[in-house]
N, C-alpha and C positions, 0 to 999 in steps of 0.2 A: 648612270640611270637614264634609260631612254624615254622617259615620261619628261615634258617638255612642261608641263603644269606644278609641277613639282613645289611644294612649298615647305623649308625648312626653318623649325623655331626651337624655341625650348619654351615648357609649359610649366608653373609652379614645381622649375628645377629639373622636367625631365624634355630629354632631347627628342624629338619628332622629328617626321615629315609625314606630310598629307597631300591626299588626292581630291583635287575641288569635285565637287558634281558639275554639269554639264551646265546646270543652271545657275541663275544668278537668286533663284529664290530662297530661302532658308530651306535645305533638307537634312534627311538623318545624319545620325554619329554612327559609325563603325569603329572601335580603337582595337587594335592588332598589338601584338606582344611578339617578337619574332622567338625561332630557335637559338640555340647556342651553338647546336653545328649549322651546317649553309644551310639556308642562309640566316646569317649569325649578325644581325645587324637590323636598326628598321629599315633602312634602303634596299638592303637586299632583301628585304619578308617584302617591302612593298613594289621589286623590281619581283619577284616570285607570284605574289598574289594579288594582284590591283586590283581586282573586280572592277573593271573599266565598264564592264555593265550595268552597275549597281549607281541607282541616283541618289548618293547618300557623299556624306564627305568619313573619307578613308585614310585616319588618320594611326599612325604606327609609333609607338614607342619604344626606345630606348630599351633593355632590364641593367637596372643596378650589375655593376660589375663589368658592362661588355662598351665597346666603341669609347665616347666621351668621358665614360665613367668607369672605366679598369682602375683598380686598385693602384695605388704608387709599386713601381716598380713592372708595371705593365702584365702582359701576359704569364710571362715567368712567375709572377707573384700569385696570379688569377691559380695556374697550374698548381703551383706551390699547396695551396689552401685547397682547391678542391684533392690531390692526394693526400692532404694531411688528414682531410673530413669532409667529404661532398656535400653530406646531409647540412653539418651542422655552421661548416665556413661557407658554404655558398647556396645549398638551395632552400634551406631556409631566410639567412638575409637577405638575399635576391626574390624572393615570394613575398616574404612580408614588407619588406621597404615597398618592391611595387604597388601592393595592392592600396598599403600605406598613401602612396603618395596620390594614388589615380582619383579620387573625387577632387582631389584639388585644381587637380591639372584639366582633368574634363570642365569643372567648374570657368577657369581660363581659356579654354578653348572656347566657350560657347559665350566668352567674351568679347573674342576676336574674330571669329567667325557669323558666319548666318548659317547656325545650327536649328533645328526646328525643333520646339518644344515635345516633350516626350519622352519617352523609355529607350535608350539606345540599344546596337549593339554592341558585343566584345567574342575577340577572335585570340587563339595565340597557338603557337605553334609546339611540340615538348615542354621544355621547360617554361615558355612562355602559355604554354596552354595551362599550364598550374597557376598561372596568375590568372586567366582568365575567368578557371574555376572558383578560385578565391573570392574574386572582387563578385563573382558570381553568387556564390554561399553568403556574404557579409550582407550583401543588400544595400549600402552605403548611396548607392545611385541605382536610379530604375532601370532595369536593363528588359529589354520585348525578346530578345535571343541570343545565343550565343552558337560558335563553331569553335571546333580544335582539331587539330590536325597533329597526328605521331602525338599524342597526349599522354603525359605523366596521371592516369587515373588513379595507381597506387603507387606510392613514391616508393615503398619496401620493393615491389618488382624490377623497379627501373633499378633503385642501387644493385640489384642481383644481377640486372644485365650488364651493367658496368664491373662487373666484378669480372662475371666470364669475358668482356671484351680484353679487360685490361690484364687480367690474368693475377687478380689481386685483391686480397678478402677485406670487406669493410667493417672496421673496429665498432659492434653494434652496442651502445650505451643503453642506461635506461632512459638521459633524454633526449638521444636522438632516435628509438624505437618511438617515442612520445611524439615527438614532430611529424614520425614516417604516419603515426596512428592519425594526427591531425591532417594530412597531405593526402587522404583516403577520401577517392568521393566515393565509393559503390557502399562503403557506411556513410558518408552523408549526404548521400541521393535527398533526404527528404528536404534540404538545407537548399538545393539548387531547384529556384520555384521557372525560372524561363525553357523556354523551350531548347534542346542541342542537338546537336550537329556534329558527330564523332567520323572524322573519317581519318581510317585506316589504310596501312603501306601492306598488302599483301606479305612482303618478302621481306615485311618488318619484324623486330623480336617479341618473341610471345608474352614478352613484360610488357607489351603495348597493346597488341591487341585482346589477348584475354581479359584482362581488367575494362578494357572499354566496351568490349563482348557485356561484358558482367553489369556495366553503369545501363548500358543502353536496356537489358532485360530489369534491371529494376525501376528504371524511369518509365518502362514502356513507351505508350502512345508519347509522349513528351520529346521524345527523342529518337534520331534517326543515325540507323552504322551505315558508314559506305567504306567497302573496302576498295582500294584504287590497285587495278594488277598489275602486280610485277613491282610495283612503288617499296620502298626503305625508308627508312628511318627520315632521312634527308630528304630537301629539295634543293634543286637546281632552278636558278633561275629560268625562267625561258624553254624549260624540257615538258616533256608530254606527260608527267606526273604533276608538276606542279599546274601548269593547264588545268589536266582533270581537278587537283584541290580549287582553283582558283572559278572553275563552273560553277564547285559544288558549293562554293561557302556564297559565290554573288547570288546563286538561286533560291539558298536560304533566306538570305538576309534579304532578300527581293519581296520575296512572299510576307513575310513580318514584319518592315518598318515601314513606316508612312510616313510622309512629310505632312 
């Protein structure tokens, strides 16, 4: 991690690191959710997206299942469970425990920090952009806006592109069609009341960007697509894609939070 500010904790049990503001006075909350491919970690989502522009404290978490908190038996077990049921061993425990856990853990932060009173934001990245949607839908904390970036907007899509990547059909239930039905924001746009920030990988799978095509036409004015060219699924630390995600979500979140 080349950020020299860097401050690492765990919050009502979830692992972090954060990026102070500039200043020493109370400003906003940003909380980040990283991907599960690269970068797959909150060090690495906050060595990708630091919004070092943004005067706000830019704090990233952990998701259930990755870094500190892999299942016993590590990766191999991680793998295990998503081949045996993506939906239903991992992206649903890993969506609900998060969102689960995030008012408590904000609640903690703004214990230990000089957070400034108010409506935060929340950021995530694929799988971690389903949480962000979540905690976004639930209302549980005040939230002024939100970004996501390569975003799970329909969870039925994404399992379909994992099917063609991996070359292997997913055993669809009737309560994991149930989960996928709940994991659907373009049916429950009316549920996500803050403003978003959907930005798209050009040369990413049409499981991502047509659903988020689809969220942003029924939010309208509420929300904004940015497709970034040439960009995929993934980011890389330090590359000229995550750059571009890393303008677009500090220039959002610039315009909408106030200390």
């Amino acid at each position: 991690m080349t950020t020299s500010n860097l401050v690492q904790g765990v919050a009502a049990g979830v692992p972090f690191v954060a990026l102070p503001p500039a200043t020493e006075a109370p400003a906003p909350l940003v909380v980040t959710w990283h991907l599960m491919e690269p970068p797959a970690s909150e060090a690495a989502m906050a060595e990708a997206v630091p919004m070092h522009g943004l005067a706000a404290w830019r704090v990233y978490f952990g998701l259930p299942m990755s870094g500190a908190r892999l299942p016993e038996g590590g990766y191999e077990e991680f793998y295990r469970r998503a081949g045996e049921d993506y939906v239903l061993q991992v992206m649903e425990p890993v969506t609900g425990q998060a969102a689960a856990e995030f008012p408590a853990a904000v609640a903690e932060l703004r214990q230990r920090f000089a957070i400034a009173d108010g409506p935060i934001g929340v950021a995530g990245g694929s799988a971690g952009s389903t949480v962000a949607l979540e905690v976004l839908a639930r209302a549980e904390v005040p939230i002024a806006a939100a970004a996501v970036v390569s975003p799970v907007v329909q969870l039925a899509p994404a399992v379909g592109r994992n099917e063609r990547f991996y070359g292997s059909a997913y055993p669809w239930t009737d309560r994991s069609r149930a989960v996928a039905d709940h994991y659907d924001y373009v049916n429950r746009a009316s549920e996500l009341k803050a403003e978003l920030l959907l930005v798209v990988g050009e040369a990413d799978d049409v499981a991502f960007r047509e659903p988020s095509a689809a969220l942003a036409g029924v939010l309208g004015e509420r929300s904004k697509l940015v497709t970034v060219p040439g960009m995929g699924h993934s980011l890389t630390e330090a590359d000229e894609h995550a750059a571009a995600v890393d303008a677009e979500f500090t220039a959002w979140f610039s315009d909408r939070l106030r200390g």
